[in-house]
N, C-alpha and C positions, 0 to 999 in steps of 0.2 A: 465200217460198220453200217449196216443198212438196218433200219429198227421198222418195223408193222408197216410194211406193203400192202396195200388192200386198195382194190379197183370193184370201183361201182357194178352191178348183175352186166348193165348194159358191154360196159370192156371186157368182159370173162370170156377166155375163149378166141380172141382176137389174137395172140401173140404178142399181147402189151409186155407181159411178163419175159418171154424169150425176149425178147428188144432190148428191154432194160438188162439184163442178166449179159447179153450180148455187148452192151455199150459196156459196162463194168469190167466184165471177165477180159475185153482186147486195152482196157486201160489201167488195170488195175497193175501195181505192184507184182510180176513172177515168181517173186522170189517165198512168196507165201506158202506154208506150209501144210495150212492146213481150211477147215471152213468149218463154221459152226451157224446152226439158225434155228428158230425155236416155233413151233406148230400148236397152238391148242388143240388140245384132246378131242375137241368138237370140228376141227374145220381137216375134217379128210380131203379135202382139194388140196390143200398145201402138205400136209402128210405124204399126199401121194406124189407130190411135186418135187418133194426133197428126198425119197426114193428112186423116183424116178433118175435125180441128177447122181445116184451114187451113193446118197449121206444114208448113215446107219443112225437108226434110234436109240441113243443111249440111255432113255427111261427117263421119268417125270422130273421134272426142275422140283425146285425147292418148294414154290406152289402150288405143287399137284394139280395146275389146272392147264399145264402144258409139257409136250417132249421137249426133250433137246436132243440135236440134231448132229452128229459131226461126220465129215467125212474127210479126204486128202483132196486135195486142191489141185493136184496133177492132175487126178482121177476124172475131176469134175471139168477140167478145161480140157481134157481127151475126149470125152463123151459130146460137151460143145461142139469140138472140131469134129468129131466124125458124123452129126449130125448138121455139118455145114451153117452153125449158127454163128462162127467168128470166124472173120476172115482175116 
């Protein structure tokens, strides 16, 4: 479980984010089935980041003051590799 990712204006944009995703996804566990991560309603950069990776918005968390997030895990280390991000 990785909880509240957030990098300073100045890293945004750099590929800090693929880096890290990239160290995780070539060490983490295979056998995984699935992925979940959660977006505030307000921060469409990350919104758009966890569409981008595949994950479908399955509607507000219990706090209505964010999505939750889920997608398949394969899905998500298929679209890594063909974007050359794990090697």
């Amino acid at each position: 479980m990785m909880e509240e990712i957030q990098f300073k204006p100045e890293y945004q944009g750099k590929g800090v984010f693929r880096e890290l995703y990239g160290f995780v996804l070539k060490n983490i566990n295979k056998d995984l089935k699935f992925i979940k991560a959660n977006a505030s309603i307000n921060n469409h950069k990350s919104i758009g980041i966890l569409e981008k990776f595949g994950l479908s918005n399955m509607g507000l968390n219990k706090n209505g003051r964010s999505y939750h997030f889920k997608g398949d895990f394969d899905g998500l280390l298929e679209w890594y590799e063909s974007e050359n991000l794990v090697g």
